[in-house]
MOPAC internal coordinates of N, CA, C and O (Angstrom, degrees):
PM7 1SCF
backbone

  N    0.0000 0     0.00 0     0.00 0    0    0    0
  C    1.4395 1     0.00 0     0.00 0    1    0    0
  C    1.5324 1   107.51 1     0.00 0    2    1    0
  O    1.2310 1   120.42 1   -56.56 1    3    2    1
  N    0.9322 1   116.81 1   123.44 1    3    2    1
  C    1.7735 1   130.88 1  -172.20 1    5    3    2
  C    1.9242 1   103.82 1   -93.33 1    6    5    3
  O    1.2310 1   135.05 1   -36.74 1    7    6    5
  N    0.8878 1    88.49 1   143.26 1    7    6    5
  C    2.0301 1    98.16 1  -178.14 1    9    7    6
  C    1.3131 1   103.62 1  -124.32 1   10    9    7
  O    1.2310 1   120.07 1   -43.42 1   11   10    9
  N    1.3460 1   117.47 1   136.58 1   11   10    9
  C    1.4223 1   139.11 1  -161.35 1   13   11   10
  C    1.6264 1   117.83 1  -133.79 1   14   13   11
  O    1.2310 1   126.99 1   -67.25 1   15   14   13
  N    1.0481 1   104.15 1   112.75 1   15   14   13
  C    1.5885 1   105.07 1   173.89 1   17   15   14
  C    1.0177 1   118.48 1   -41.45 1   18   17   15
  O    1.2310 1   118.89 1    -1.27 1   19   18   17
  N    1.9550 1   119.72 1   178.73 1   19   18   17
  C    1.8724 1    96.20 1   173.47 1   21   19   18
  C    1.7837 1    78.36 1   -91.16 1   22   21   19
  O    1.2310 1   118.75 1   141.70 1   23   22   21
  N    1.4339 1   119.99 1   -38.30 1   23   22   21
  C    1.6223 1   123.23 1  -163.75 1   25   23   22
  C    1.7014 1    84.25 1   -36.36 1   26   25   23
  O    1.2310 1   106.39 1    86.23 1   27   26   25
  N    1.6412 1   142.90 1   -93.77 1   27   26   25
  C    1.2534 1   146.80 1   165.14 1   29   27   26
  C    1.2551 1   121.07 1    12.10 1   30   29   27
  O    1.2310 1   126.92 1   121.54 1   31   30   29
  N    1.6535 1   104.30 1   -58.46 1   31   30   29
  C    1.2092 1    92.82 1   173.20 1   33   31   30
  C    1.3986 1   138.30 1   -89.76 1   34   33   31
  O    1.2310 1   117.03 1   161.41 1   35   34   33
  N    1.5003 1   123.26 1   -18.59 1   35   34   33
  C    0.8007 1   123.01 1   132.18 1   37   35   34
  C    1.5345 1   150.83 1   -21.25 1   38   37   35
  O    1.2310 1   132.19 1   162.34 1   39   38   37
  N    1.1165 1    94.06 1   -17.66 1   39   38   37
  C    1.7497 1   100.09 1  -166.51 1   41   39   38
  C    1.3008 1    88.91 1  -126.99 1   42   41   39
  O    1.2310 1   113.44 1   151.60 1   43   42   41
  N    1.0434 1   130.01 1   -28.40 1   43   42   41
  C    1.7593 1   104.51 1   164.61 1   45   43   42
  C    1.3929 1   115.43 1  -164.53 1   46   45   43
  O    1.2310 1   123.63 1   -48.47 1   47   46   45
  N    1.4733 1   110.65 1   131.53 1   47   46   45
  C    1.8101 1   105.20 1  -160.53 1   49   47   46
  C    1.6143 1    90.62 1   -86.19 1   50   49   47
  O    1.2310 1   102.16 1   170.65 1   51   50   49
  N    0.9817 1   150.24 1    -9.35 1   51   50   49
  C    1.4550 1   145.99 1   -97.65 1   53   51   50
  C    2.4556 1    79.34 1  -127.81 1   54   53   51
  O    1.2310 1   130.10 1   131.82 1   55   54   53
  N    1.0577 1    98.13 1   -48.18 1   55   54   53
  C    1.9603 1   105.73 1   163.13 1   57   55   54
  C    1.3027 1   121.83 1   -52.53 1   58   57   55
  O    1.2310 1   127.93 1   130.19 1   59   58   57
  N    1.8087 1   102.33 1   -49.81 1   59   58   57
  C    1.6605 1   112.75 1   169.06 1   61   59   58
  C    1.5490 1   117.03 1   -54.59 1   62   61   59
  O    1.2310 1   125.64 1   126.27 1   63   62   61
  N    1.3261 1   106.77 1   -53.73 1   63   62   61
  C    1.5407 1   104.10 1   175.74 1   65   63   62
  C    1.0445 1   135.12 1   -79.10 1   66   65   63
  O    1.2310 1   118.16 1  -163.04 1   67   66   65
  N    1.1315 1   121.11 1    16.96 1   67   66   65
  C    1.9680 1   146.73 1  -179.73 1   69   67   66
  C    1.9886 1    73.83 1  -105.31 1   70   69   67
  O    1.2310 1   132.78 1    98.70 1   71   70   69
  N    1.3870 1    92.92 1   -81.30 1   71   70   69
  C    2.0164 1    84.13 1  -152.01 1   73   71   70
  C    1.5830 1   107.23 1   -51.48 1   74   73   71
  O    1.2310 1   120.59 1   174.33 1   75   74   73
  N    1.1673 1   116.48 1    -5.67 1   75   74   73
  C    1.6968 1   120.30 1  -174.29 1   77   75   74
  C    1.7120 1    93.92 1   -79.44 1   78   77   75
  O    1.2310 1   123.11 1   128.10 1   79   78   77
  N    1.6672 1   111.65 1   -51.90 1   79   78   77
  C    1.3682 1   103.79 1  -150.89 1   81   79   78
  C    1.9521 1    98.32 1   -76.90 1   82   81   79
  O    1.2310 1   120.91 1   153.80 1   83   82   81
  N    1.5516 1   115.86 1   -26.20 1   83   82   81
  C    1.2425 1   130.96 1  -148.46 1   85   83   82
  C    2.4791 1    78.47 1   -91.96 1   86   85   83
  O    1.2310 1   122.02 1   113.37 1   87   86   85
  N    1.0174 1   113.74 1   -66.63 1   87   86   85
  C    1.4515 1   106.69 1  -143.04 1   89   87   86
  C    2.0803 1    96.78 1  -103.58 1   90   89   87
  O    1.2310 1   129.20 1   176.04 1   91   90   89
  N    1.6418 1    99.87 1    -3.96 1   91   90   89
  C    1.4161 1    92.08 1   161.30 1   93   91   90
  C    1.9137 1   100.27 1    95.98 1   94   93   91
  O    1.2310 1   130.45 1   122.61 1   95   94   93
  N    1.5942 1    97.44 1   -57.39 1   95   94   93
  C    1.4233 1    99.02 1  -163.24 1   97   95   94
  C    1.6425 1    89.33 1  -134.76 1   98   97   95
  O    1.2310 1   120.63 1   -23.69 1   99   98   97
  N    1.8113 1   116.41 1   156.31 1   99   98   97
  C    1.2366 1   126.52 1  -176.10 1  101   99   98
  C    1.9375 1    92.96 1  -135.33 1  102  101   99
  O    1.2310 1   125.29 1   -21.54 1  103  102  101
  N    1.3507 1   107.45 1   158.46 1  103  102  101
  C    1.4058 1   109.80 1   161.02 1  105  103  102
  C    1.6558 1   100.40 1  -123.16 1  106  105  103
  O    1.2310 1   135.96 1   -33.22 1  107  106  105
  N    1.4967 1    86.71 1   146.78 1  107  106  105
  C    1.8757 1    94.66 1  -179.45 1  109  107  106
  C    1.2813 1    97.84 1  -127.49 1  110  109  107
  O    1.2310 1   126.97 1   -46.35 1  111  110  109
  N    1.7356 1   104.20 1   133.65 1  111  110  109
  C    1.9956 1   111.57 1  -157.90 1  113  111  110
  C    1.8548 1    79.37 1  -131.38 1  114  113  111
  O    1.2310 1   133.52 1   -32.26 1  115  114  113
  N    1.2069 1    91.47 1   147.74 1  115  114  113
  C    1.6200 1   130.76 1   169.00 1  117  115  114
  C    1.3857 1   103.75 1  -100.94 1  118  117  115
  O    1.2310 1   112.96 1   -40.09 1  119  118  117
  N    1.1455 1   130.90 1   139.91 1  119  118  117
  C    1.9199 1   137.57 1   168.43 1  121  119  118
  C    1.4195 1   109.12 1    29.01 1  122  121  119
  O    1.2310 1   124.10 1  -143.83 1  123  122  121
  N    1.8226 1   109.73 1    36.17 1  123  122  121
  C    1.4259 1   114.55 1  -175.43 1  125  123  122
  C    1.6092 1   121.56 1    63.03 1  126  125  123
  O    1.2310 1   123.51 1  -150.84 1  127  126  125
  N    1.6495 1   110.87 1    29.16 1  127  126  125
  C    1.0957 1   104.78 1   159.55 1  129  127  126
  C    1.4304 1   115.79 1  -131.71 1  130  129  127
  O    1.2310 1   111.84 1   -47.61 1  131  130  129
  N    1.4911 1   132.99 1   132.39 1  131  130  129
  C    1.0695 1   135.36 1  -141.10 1  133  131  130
  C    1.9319 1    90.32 1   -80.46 1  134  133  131
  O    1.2310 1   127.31 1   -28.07 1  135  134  133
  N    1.4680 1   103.54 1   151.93 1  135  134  133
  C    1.7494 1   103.17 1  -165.59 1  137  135  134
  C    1.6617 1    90.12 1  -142.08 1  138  137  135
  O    1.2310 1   109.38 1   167.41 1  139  138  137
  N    1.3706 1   137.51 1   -12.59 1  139  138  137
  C    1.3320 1   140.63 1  -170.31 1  141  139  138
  C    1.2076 1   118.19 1  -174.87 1  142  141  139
  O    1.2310 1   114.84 1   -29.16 1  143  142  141
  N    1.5983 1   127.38 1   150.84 1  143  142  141
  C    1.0882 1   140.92 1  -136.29 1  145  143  142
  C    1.7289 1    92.64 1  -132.97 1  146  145  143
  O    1.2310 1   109.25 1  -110.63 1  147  146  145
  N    1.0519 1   137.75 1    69.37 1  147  146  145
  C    1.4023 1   123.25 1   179.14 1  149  147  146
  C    2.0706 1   124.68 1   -69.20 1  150  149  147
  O    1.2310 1   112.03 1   -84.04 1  151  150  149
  N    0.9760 1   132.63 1    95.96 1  151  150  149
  C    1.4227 1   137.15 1  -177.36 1  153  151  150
  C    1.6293 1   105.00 1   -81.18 1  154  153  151
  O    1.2310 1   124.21 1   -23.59 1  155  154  153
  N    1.6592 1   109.53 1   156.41 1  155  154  153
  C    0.9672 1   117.97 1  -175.14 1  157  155  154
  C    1.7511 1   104.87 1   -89.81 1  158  157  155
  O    1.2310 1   117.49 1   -27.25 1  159  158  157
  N    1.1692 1   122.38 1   152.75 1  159  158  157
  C    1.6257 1   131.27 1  -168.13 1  161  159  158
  C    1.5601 1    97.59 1   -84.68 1  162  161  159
  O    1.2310 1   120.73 1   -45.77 1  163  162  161
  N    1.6452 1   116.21 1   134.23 1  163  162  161
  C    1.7321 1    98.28 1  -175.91 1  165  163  162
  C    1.7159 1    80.86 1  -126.99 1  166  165  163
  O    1.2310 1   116.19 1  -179.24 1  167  166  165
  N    1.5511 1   124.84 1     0.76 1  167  166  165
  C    1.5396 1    94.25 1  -169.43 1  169  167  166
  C    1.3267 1   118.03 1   121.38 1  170  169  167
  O    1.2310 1   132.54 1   110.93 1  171  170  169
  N    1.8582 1    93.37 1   -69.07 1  171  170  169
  C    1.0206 1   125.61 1   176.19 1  173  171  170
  C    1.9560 1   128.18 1   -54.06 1  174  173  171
  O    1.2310 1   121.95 1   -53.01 1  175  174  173
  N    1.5856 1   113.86 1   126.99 1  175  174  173
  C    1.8157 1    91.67 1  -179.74 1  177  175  174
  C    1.3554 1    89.10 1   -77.19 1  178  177  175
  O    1.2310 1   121.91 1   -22.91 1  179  178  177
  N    1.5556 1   113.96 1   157.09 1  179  178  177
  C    1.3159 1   129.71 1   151.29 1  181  179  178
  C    1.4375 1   113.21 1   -77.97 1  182  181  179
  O    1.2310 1   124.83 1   -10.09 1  183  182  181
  N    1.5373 1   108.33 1   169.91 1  183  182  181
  C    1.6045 1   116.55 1  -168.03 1  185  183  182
  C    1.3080 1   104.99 1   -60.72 1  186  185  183
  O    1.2310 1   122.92 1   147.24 1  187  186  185
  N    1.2644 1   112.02 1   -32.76 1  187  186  185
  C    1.9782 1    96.36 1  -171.80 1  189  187  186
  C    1.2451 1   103.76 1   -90.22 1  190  189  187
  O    1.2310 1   108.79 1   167.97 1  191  190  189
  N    1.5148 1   138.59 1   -12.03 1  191  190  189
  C    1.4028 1   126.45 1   175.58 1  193  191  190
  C    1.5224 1    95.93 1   -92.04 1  194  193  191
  O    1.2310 1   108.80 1   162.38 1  195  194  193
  N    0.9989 1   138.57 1   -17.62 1  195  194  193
  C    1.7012 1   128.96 1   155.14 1  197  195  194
  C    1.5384 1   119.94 1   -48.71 1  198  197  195
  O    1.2310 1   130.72 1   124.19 1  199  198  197
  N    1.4176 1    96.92 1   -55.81 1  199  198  197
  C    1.5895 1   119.64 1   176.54 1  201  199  198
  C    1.5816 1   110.98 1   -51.59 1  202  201  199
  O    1.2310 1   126.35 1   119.42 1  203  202  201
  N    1.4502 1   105.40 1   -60.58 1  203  202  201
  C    1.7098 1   117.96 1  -170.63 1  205  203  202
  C    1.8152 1    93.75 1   -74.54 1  206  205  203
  O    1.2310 1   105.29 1   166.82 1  207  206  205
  N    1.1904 1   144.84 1   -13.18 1  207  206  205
  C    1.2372 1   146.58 1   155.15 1  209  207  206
  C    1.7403 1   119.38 1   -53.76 1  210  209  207
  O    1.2310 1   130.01 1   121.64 1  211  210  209
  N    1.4036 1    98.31 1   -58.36 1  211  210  209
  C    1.2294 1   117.48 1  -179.15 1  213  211  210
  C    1.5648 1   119.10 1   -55.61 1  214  213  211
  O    1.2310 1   117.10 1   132.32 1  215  214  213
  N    1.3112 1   123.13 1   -47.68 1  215  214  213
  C    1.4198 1   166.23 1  -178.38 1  217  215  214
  C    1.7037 1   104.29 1   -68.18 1  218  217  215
  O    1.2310 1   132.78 1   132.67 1  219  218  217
  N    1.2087 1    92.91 1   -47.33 1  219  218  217
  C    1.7604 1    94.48 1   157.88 1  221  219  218
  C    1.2909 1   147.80 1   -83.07 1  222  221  219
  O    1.2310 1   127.28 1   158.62 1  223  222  221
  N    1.8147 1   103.61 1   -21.38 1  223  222  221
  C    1.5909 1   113.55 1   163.02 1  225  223  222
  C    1.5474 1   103.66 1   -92.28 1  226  225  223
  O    1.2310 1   108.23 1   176.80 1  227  226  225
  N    1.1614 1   139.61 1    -3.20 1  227  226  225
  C    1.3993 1   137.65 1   150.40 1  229  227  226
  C    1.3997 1   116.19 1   -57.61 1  230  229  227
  O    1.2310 1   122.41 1   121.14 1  231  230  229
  N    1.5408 1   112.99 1   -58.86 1  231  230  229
  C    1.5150 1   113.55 1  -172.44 1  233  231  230
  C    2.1442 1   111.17 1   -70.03 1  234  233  231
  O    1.2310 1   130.24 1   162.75 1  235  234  233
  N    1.7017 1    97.85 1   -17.25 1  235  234  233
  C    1.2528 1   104.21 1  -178.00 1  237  235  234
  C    1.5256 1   119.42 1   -64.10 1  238  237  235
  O    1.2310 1   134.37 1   141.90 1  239  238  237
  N    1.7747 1    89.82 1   -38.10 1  239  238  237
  C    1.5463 1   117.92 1  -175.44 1  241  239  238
  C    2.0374 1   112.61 1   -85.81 1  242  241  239
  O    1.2310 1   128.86 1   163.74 1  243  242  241
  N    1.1701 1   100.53 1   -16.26 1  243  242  241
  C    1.1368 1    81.46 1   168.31 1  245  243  242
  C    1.6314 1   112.16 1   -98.96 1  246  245  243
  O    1.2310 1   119.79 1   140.61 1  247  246  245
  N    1.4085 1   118.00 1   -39.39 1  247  246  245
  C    1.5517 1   111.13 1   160.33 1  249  247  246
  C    1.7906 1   108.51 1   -33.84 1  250  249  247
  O    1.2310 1   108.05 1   101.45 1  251  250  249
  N    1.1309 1   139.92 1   -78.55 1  251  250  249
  C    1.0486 1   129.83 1  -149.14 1  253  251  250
  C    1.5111 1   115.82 1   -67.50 1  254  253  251
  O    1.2310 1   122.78 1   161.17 1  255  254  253
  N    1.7772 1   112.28 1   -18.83 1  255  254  253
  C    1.2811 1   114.37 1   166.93 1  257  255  254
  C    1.4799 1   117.16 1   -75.89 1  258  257  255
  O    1.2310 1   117.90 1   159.69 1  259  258  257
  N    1.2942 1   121.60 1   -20.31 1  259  258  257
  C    1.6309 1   129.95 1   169.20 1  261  259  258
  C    1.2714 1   113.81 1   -57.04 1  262  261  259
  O    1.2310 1   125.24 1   125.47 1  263  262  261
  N    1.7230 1   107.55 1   -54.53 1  263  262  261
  C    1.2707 1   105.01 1  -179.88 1  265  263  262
  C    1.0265 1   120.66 1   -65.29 1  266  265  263
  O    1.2310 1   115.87 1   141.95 1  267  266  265
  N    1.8022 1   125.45 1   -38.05 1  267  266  265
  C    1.3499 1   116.07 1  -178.25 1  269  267  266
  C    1.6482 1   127.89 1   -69.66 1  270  269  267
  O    1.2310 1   131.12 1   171.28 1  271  270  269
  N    1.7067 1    96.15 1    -8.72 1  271  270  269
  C    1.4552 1   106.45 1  -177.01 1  273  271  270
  C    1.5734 1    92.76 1   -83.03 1  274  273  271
  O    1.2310 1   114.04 1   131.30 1  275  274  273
  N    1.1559 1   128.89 1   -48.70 1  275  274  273
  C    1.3197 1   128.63 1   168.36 1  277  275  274
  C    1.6929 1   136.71 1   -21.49 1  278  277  275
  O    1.2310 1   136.99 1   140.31 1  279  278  277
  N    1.4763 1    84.70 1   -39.69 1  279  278  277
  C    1.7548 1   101.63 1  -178.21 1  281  279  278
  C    1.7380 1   111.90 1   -89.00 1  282  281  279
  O    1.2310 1   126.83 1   157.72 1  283  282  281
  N    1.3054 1   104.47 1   -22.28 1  283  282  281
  C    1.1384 1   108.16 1  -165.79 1  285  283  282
  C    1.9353 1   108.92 1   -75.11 1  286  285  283
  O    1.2310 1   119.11 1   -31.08 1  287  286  285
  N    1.0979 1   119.31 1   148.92 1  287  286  285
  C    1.6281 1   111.97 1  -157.68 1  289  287  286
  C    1.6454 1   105.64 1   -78.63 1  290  289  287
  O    1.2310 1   118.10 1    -8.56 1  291  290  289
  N    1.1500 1   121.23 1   171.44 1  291  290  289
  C    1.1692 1   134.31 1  -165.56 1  293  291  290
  C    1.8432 1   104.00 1   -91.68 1  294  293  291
  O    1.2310 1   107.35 1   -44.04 1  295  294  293
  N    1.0903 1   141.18 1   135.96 1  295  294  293
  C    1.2035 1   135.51 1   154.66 1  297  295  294
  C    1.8273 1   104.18 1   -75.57 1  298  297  295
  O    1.2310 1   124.70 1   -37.43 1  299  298  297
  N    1.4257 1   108.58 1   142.57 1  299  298  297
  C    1.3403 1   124.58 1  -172.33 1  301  299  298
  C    1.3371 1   105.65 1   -68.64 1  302  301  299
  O    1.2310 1   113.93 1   -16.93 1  303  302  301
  N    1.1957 1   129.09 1   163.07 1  303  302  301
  C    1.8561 1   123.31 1   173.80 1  305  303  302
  C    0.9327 1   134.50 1   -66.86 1  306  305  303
  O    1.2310 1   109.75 1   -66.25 1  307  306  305
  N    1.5441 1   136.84 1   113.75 1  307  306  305
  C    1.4478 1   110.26 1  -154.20 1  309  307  306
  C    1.7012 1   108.70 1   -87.31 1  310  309  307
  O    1.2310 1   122.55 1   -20.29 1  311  310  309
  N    1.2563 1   112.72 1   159.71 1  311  310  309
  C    1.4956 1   109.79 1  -159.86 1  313  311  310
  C    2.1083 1    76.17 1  -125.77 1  314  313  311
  O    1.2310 1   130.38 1   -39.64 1  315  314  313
  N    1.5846 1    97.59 1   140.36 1  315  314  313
  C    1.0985 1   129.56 1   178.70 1  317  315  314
  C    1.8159 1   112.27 1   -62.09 1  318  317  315
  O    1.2310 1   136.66 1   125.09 1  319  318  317
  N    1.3934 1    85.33 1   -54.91 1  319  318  317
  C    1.4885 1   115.81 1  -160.34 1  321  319  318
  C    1.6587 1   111.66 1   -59.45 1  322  321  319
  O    1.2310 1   129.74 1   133.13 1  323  322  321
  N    1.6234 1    98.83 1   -46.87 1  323  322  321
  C    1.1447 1    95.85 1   162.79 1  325  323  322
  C    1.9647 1   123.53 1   -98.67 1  326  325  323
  O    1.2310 1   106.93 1  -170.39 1  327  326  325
  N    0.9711 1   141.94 1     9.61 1  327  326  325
  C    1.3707 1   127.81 1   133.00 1  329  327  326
  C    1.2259 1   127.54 1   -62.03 1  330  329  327
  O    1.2310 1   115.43 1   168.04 1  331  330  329
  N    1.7136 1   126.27 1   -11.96 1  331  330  329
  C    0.9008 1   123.57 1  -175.53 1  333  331  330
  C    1.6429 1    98.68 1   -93.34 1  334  333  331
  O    1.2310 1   116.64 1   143.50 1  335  334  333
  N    0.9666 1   124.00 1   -36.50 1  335  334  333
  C    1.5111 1   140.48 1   163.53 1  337  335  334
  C    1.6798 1   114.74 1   -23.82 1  338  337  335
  O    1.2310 1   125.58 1   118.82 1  339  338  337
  N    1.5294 1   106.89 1   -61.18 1  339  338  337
  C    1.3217 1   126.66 1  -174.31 1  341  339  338
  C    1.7922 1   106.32 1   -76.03 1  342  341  339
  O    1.2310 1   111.96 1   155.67 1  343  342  341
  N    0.7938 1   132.76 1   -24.33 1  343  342  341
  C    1.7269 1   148.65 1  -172.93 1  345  343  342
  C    1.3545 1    94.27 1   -67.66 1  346  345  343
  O    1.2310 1   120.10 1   180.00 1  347  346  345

């Protein structure tokens, strides 16, 4: 993994995208301290944007089952006294 100034990068992307296409991933450092992780784009989601995908049609799916449980009417309270009444 190759590390890149911002001065570097700045001045020419044309190095970044050699070490992007050649090592996949680059680090880009400020006053020699690394501040970002740049990866090469495959297309592909990675596991945590699968994950954080997944995690979101769950929370989608349970909101919309709340609400629909929401709408649906209440049964009245049942009182003891009178089922026991009818027996």
């Amino acid at each position: 993994m190759r590390e890149f100034s911002v001065r570097e990068m700045r001045a020419g992307y044309g190095a970044i995208a050699a070490a992007l296409e050649s090592d996949g991933e680059v680090v880009l450092t400020h006053h020699g301290k690394p501040f970002a992780k740049v990866t090469a784009f495959t297309g592909e989601p990675t596991a945590a944007e699968v994950e954080a995908e997944r995690r979101r049609r769950s929370r989608a799916w349970a909101d919309a089952r709340r609400e629909a449980l929401a709408r649906m009417p209440m049964l009245a309270p049942f009182d003891w006294d009178a089922f026991r009444a009818d027996r």
